[in-house]
C-alpha positions, -999 to 999 in steps of 0.1 A, spaced: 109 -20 -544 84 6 -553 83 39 -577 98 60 -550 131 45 -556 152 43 -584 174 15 -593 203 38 -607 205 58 -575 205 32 -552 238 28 -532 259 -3 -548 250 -27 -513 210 -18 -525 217 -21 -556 231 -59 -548 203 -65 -527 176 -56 -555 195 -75 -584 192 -107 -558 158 -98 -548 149 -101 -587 155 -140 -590 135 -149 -553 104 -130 -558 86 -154 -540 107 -152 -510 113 -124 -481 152 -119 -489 174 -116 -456 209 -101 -463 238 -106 -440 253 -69 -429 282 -77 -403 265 -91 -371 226 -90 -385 203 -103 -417 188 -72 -426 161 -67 -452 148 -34 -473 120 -22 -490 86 -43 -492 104 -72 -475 113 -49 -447 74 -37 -443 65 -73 -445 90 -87 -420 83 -59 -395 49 -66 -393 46 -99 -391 78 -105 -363 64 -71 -342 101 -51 -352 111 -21 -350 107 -2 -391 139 20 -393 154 31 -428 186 36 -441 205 61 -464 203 46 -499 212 74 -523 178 90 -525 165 119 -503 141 94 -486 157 69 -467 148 27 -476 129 9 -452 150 -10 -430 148 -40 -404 168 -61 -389 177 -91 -363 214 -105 -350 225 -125 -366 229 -157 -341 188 -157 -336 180 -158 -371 167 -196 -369 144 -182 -347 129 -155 -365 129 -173 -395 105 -204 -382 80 -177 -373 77 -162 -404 77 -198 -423 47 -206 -398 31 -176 -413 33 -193 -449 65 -173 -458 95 -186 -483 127 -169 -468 161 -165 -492 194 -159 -469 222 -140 -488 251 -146 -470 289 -132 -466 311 -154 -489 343 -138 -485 362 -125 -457 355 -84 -453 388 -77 -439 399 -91 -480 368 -76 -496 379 -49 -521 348 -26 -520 313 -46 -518 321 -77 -496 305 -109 -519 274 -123 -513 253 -152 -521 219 -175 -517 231 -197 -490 200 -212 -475 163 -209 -490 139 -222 -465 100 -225 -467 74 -243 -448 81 -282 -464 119 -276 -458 125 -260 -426 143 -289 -401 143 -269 -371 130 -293 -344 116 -268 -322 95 -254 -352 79 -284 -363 51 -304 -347 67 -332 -326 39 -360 -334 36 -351 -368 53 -353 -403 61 -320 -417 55 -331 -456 66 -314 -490 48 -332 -519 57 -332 -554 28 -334 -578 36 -339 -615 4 -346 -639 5 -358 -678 -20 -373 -701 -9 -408 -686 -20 -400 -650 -6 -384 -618 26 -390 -603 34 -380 -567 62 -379 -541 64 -363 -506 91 -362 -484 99 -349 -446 131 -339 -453 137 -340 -415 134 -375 -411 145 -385 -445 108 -403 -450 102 -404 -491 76 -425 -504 62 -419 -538 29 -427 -558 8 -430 -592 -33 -428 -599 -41 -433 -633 -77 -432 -632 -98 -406 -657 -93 -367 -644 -124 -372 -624 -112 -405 -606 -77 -393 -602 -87 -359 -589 -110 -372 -561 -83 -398 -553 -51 -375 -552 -73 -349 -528 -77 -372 -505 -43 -385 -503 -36 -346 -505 -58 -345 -472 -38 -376 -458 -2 -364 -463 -13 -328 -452 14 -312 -467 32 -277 -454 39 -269 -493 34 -280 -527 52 -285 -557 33 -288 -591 38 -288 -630 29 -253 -644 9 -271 -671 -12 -289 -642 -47 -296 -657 -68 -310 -634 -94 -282 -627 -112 -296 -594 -76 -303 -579 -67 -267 -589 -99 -253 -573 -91 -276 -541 -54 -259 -538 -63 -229 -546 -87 -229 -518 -62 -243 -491 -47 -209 -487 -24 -224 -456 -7 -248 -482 24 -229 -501 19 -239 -540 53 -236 -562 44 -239 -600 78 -255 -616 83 -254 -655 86 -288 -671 116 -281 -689 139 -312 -683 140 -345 -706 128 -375 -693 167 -391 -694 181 -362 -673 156 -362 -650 163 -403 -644 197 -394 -638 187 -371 -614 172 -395 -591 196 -424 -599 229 -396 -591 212 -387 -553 189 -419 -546 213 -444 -560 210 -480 -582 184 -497 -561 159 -470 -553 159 -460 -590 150 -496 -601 123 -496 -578 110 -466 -592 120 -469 -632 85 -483 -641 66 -454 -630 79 -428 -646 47 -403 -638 66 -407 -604 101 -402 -612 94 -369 -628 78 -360 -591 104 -375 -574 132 -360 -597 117 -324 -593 112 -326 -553 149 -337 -550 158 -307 -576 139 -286 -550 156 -298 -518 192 -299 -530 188 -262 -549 203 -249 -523 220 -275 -505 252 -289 -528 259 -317 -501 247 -351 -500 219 -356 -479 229 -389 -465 192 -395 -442 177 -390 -476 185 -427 -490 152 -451 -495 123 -445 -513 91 -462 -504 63 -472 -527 29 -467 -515 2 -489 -529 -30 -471 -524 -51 -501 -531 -33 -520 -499 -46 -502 -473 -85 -491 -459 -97 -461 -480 -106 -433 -461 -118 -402 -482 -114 -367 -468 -152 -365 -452 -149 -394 -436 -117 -388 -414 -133 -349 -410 -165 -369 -397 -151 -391 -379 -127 -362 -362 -95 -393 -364 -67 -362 -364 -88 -333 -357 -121 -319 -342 -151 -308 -361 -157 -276 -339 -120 -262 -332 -98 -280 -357 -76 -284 -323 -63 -320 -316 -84 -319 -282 -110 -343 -283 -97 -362 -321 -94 -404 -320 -57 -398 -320 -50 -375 -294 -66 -407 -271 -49 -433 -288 -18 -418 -289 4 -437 -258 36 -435 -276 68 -425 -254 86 -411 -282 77 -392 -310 85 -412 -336 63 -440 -321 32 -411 -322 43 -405 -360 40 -438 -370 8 -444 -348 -4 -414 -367 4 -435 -401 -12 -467 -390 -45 -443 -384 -46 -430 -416 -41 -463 -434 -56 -494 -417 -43 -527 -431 -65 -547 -452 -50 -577 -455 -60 -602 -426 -26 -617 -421 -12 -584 -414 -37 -572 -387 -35 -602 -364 -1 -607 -364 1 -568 -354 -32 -575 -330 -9 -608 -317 19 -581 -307 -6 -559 -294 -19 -584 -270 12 -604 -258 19 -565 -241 -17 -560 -230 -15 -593 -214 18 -587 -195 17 -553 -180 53 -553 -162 66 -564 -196 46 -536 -213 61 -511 -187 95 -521 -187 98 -514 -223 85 -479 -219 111 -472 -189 136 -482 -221 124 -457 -246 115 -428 -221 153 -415 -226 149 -418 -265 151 -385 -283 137 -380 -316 165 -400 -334 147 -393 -368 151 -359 -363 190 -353 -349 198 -377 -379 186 -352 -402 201 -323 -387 231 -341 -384 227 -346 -424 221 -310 -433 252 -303 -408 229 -283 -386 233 -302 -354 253 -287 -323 269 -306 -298 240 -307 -278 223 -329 -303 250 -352 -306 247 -355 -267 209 -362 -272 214 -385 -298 237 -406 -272 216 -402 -243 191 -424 -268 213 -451 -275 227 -453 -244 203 -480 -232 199 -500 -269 220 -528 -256 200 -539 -222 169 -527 -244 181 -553 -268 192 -582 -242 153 -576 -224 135 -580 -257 152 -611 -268 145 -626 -233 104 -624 -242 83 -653 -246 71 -644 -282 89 -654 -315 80 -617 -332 97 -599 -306 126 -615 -302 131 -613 -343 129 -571 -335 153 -577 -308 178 -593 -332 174 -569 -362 180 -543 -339 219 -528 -348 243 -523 -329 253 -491 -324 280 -492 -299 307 -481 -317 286 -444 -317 278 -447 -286 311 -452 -275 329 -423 -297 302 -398 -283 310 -409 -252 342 -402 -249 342 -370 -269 316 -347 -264 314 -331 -226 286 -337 -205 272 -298 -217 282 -286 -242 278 -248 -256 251 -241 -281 281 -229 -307 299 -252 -322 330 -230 -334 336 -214 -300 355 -249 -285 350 -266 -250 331 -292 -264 355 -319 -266 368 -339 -237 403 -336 -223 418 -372 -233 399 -373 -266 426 -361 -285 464 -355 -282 474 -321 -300 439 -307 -283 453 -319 -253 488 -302 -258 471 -268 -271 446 -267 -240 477 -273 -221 500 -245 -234 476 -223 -232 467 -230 -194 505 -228 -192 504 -190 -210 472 -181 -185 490 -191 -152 522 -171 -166 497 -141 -171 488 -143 -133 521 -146 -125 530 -116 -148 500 -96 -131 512 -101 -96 549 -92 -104 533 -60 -119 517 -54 -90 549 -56 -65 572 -38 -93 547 -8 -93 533 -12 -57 499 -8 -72 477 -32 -56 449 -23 -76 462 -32 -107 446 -54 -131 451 -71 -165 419 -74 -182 406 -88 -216 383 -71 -236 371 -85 -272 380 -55 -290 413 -43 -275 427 -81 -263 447 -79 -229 451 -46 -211 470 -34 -175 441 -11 -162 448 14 -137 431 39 -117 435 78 -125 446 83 -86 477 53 -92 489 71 -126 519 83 -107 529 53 -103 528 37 -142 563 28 -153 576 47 -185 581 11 -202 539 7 -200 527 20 -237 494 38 -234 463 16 -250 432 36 -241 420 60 -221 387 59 -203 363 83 -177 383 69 -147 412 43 -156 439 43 -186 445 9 -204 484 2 -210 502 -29 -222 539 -40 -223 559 -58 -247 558 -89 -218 518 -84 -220 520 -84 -257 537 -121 -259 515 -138 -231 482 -121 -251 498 -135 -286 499 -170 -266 467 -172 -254 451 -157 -284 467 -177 -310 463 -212 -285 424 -203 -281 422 -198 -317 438 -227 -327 421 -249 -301 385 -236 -316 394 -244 -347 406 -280 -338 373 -288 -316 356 -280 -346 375 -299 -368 371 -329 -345 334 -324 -342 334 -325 -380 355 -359 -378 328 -373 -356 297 -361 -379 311 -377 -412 312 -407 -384 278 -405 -375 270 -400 -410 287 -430 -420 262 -452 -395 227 -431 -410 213 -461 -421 220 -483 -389 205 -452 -370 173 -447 -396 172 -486 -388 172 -488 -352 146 -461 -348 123 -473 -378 119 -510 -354 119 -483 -319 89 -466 -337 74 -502 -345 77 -515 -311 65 -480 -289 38 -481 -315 20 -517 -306 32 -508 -270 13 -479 -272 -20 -498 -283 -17 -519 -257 -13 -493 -227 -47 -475 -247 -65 -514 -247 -55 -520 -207 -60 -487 -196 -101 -485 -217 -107 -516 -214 -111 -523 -250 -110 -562 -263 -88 -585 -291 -114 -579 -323 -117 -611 -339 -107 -608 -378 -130 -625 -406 -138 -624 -442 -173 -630 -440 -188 -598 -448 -205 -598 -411 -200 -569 -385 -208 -584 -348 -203 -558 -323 -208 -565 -282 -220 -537 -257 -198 -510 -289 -186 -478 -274 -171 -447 -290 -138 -444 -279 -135 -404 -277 -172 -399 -264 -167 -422 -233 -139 -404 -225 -158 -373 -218 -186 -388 -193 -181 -403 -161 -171 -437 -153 -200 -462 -164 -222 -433 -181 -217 -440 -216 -249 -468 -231 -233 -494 -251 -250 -503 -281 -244 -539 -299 -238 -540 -335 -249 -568 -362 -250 -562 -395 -235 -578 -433 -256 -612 -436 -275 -618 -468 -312 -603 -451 -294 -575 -429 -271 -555 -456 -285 -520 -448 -301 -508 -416 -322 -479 -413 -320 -457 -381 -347 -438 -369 -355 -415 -333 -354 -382 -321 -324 -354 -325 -303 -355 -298 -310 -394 -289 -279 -410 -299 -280 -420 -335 -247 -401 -351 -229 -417 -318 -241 -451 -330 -230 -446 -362 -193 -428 -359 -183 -455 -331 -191 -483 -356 -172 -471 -380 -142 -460 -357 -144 -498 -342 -139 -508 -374 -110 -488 -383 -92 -491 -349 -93 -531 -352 -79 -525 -393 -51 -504 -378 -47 -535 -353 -56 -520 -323 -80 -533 -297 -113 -524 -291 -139 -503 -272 -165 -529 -265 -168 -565 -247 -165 -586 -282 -158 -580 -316 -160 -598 -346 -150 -573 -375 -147 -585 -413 -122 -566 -433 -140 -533 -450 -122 -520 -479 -135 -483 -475 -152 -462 -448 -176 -433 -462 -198 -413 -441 -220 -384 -449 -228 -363 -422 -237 -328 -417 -248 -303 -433 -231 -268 -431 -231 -247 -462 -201 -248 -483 -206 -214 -495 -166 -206 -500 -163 -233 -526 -199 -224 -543 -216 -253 -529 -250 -250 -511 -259 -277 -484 -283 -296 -510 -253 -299 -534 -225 -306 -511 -246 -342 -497 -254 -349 -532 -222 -345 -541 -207 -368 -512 -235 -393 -520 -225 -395 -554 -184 -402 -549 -194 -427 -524 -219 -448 -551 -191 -441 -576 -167 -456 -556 -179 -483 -525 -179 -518 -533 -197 -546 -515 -170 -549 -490 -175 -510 -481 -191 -500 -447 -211 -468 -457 -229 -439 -429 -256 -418 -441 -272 -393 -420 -306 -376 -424 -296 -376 -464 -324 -351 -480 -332 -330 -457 -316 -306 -475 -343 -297 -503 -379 -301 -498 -398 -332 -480 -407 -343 -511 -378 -343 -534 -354 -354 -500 -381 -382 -492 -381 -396 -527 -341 -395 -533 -339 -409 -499 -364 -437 -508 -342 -444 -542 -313 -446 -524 -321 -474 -504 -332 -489 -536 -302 -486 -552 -278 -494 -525 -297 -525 -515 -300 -538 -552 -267 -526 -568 -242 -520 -545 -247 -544 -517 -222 -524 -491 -232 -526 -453 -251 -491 -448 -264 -477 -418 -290 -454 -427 -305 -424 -397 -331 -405 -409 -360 -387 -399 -380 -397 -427 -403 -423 -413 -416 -437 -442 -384 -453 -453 -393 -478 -427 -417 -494 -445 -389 -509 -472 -382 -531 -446 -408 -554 -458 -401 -546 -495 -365 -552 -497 -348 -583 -485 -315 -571 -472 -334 -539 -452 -343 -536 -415 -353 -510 -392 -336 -501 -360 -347 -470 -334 -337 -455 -302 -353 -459 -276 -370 -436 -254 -391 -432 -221 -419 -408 -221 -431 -387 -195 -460 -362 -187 -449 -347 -221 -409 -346 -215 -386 -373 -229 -361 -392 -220 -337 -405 -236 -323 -441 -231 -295 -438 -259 -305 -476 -269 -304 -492 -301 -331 -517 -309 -348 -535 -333 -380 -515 -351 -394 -480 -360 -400 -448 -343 -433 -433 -359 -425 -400 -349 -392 -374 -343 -402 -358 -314 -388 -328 -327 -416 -308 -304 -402 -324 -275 -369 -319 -285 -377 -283 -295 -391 -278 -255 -355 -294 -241 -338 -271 -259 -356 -242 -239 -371 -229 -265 -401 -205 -251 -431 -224 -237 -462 -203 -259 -436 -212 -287 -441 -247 -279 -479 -246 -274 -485 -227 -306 -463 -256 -325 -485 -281 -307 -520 -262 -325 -500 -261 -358 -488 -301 -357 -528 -312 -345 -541 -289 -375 -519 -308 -405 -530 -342 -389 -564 -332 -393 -557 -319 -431 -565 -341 -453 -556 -317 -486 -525 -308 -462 -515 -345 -452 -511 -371 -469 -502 -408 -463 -469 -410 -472 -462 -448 -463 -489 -457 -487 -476 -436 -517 -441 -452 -505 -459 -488 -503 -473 -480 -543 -439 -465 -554 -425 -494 -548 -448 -509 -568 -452 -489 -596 -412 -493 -599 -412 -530 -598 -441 -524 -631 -422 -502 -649 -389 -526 -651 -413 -558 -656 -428 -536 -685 -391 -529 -698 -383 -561 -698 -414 -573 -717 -405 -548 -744 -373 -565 -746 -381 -600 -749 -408 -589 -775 -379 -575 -795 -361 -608 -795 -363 -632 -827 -351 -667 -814 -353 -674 -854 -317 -655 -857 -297 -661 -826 -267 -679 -826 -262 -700 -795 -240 -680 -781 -258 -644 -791 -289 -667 -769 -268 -673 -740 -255 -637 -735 -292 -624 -744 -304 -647 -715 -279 -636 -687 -289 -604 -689 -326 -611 -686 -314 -626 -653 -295 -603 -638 -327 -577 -650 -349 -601 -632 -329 -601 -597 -329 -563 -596 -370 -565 -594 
């Protein structure tokens, strides 16, 4: 409320609406006036704008009237997922008492606070995708984190306790894995680069929370709504259960009834899956595309075969966390191929799960009692089929899937009470009755009968009427505000009895009613009423039901998800004609005629080159890439490092053979667009991305690096690329594919053992290229970048002029210089210096005074200083 209006003028209803206002500052406050939410001041100005209403004002004690808008009240779910897509908290204050019992301002209260981690509307939220809220708590100890879709009930929690440095880069890019809608966090939150990282993710909604509670209330916070088992699981990490404790604080603030789809908490172990940091699944476009941020054109959008949602969910969760145990991935890649093998068996079993709804997400509504008849009729339609699906799958010729096909429950007993109680189509409203089936239940059988009774009387009454009065025209009509009326015409008024009693009088009819009329309308009135109220009661009866079964029905669509899932990989593998990837532990990546799976996609049939892929013995660690722009190289490189993470997810293929050893982590540095928002320049931003991955790749790692130092001079890029090479091929040993367009890095080849040099090749012709998109083995000596220049249309004198000014530094000799010779004597002079060290070290040693064992440590590190010459 601004200066224009003061608080002690206000009208007492304002007044109200400001002293509620005052405790949800962060929230647009929506205030139920009769039949609409309406909302005043600032929230008013806000709300208009942003949902296109009408501004309006209203009298609120001052000479200026309040701003003022409004919406009906039975499309408020409506209004209110548009403005939580547009990042907005909204606070509903409610009617809590009856008006007609109201002495002066009716009461009113917060019934419903929802924001963008915990709205449940199902047509508000993205079908294939989890709608997250995390909880973030941080101490001296570490971080602790939980996130939840509280529309499926999905809760899994974490801890990293690493230094801040460590934990910070680790908890962004699980931050950037979740993707969260909205954030909870400790108002003492330290960590300054996560800080800068939220702060600059303006489309996540951040909620500082004071840490206020003891550590014993808050474990009897999570015990009281999680229960005895899911608190032992998490009592040991108690960074996590102070998370966990304050999400659930958040959910039920405003919610006093058990959430019964809220009932298992999973652990995630970061360590037991692939690590993908937040460049690499933004390079390698597996959710989203570089250019648009859109799905189009994103590895899941193609692999992504599921027939229901929830199998697209959990294919979404195998993408962002490949297994990396080798046990795991070919029993999935077993399941995957007994259905790519057996096509009719594969396509049976998505005729099955075409009917299934997103069970998930009715169980969830059903839980936060916001489900309508309609849902429960959705919810049977998807288990209608569960018990052929069940008797097909145990009649399969593979020990895994029968074991689904008895684990999954039986849920005939729900299907069976739906059945028989809700009507084919129901209404949207679930207090207005005819939803429950005639035969369902005896005194709603009786009432719907003595009222029919009561109805047919009416008729009869209105056709006795007629004959008594010999007004053929007359009519008994119901209207909502004045109940049952005789209506009759101003030219019949002759006619009208002296026993009618005068109701209403209107332009060209008067309304009358009798004491007959009066009985009959009690009848009907009080029989509809009472038969609303009973249908809803029922319905009630059959949601605690339903409720009762939450964890048979979280059950049966946890193994539905499982199975559409590795289904769904196997449609993707028939219909690509991708292969079974072989599994190993042998550090070696063998690749046959390798495509890239999105790429392909785009081109016609046969157009995409296959490239083959060896790399990871002893002598072939690190391979350096060089050939013109435009050739082929980043396409090389993204589709090996997709192959890789599509056969950890246990998916097939894109290629003709694949033999894939298990890579911890996937890093890639590509690109090189300014990060100028978050004070980075392009220099910094690779040197930062090439530092994180040094500081954490390991030798089982599979690493990209693209054109790394070409963002400073030739000089200083040349010489940190050269070092770079050094240092991944001595100290971290990870399988690297290097593309650059610095030619002189070709010449470590011959100076370090685990280096080789690969190009692409090309066809030349009368000074145009062509280019063959091939990967083989050797050097280009040149990047074409003239030629390249001239393809991009570039203007032809342009071309000629660059031509004069490349032939003129060839002939410098103060200008050029031979760069794989100073290379050639770096090397060198390197290898001299650390001989020199470690002749300065022995000399410092005096065998005199060593103890054996001081002689035997002192000697294995002259070893391991040897091997890194």
């Amino acid at each position: 409320m601004n200066s224009d209006f003061k608080y002690d003028k206000l009208t007492p209803m304002l007044r109200h609406y400001v002293d509620v206002k005052k405790n949800f500052e962060d929230s647009l406050l929506l205030y139920r006036v009769g039949d609409f939410y309406e909302a005043f001041f600032d929230d008013a100005i806000i709300i208009s704008k942003n949902l296109q209403l009408a501004l309006t004002g209203k009298e609120c004690g001052h000479d200026k009237r309040a701003p003022m808008c409004g919406v009906p009240h039975h499309v408020i779910d409506t209004y209110i997922n548009k403005l939580v897509q547009n990042g907005f908290k909204i606070a509903l204050c409610d009617q809590v008492e009856d008006p007609k019992m109201a002495k002066g301002l009716v009461k009113r209260a917060i019934t419903r606070v929802i924001s963008p981690g915990t709205i449940i509307d199902l047509e508000s939220l993205d079908k294939k995708e989890n709608n997250f809220l995390l909880s973030i708590y941080e101490n001296k100890y570490g971080i602790g984190a939980c996130f939840s879709d509280i529309s499926t009930g999905k809760l899994m929690a974490f801890e990293i306790r690493n230094n801040q440095s460590i934990s910070a880069n680790k908890l962004i890019d699980e931050i950037e894995k979740i993707s969260p809608s909205e954030i909870i966090i400790n108002s003492n939150f330290s960590n300054k680069k996560v800080l800068k990282y939220l702060n600059l993710n303006k489309e996540i909604l951040i909620n500082k929370i004071d840490d206020t509670k003891d550590y014993e209330s808050l474990s009897k916070n999570v015990y009281k709504n999680l229960g005895v088992e899911n608190f032992k699981k998490i009592e040991n990490m108690r960074i996590s259960l102070i998370a966990i404790s304050n999400l659930l604080d958040y959910i039920y603030s405003y919610h006093k009834e058990k959430l019964a789809h809220i009932n298992d908490i999973e652990i995630l172990d970061i360590a037991s899956y692939m690590q993908l940091d937040a460049n690499t699944r933004r390079n390698l476009e597996l959710h989203s595309n570089i250019d648009k941020k859109g799905k189009d054109n994103s590895l899941f959008k193609l692999i992504d075969k599921a027939d229901t949602v929830m199998g697209s969910r959990l294919l979404n969760m195998w993408l962002e966390r490949p297994l990396i145990e080798k046990e795991k991935i070919d029993k999935r890649l077993d399941l995957v191929e007994f259905f790519f093998l057996n096509p009719d068996l594969s396509n049976k079993v998505s005729y099955f799960l075409d009917d299934i709804f997103d069970l998930e997400r009715i169980i969830g509504k059903i839980s936060y009692q916001r489900a309508n008849a309609r849902d429960f009729i959705s919810l049977k339609t998807s288990i209608r089929n569960i018990p052929e699906f069940k008797k097909f799958l145990a009649g399969l010729d593979n020990k895994d899937i029968i074991s689904f096909s008895k684990n999954l429950p039986d849920v005939s007993n729900i299907y069976d009470i739906l059945d028989k109680s809700i009507v084919e189509d129901p209404p949207v409203l679930i207090t207005e009755g005819e939803i429950i089936k005639d035969g369902f239940n005896d005194d709603l059988d009786k009432l719907k009968k003595d009222s029919l009774s009561a109805e047919n009387d009416l008729i009869a009454y209105e056709n006795e009427q007629k004959e008594k009065t010999g007004i053929n025209k007359l009519k008994i009509n119901y209207n909502k505000n004045n109940g049952y009326s005789i209506e009759i015409t101003k030219s019949n008024l002759d006619l009208v009895p002296d026993t009618y009693i005068r109701k209403q009088t209107l332009i060209n009819r008067e309304r009358y009613t009798t004491e007959r009329l009066e009985e009959l309308s009690n009848l009907i009135l009080g029989s509809s009423d009472r038969i609303n109220n009973l249908e809803y009661e029922i319905f009630c009866q059959i949601r605690e039901f339903i409720l009762d079964n939450t964890k048979k029905l979280q059950y049966l669509s946890k193994l539905i998800s499982i199975i559409d899932s590795i289904n769904a990989l196997a449609k993707l593998a028939r219909e690509n004609n991708y292969c079974k990837p072989e599994i190993t532990t042998d550090n070696i990546i063998k690749i046959k005629n390798g495509r890239h799976p999105v790429i392909e996609k785009k081109l016609k049939e046969n157009e995409f080159i296959s490239n083959d892929t060896d790399i990871g013995e002893s002598n072939n660690l690190i391979q350096i890439i060089t050939g013109p722009n435009m050739a082929g190289k980043s396409t090389y490189m993204r589709q090996m490092a997709i192959i890789i993470i599509l056969a950890q997810m246990g998916s097939f293929v894109p290629c003709e053979k694949a033999s894939i050893c298990i890579c911890d982590k996937v890093f890639t540095r590509i690109g090189a667009s300014d990060n100028i928002s978050k004070g980075e320049s392009t220099f910094m931003l690779e040197m930062n991305e090439v530092s994180n991955i040094l500081k954490n790749s390991t030798d089982k790692s599979f690493i990209i690096l693209d054109e790394v130092g070409r963002g400073t001079s030739s000089d200083d890029g040349l010489s940190i690329a050269m070092s770079l090479v050094d240092y991944l091929s001595k100290k971290k040993k990870a399988k690297t594919v290097f593309a650059t367009h610095f030619h002189e890095l070709t010449v470590l080849e011959n100076k370090l053992d685990n280096v080789i040099n690969l190009k692409i090749d090309i066809l030349e012709e009368n000074d145009s290229l062509v280019f063959l998109r091939k990967i083989s083995r050797g050097k280009s000596d040149r990047s074409y970048g003239i030629e390249v220049a001239r393809m991009s249309g570039l203007p032809l004198d342009l071309i000629e002029n660059a031509k004069i000014f490349m032939n003129k530094l060839d002939e410098s000799d103060e200008i050029f210089k031979d760069n794989n010779k100073i290379i050639k004597s770096s090397i060198d002079d390197l290898n001299r210096i650390k001989i020199d060290e470690l002749k300065n070290k022995v000399n410092l040693i005096n065998i005199n005074e060593l103890t054996p064992l001081e002689a035997i440590n002192i000697l294995n590190k002259l070893i391991d200083n040897i091997k890194e010459i």
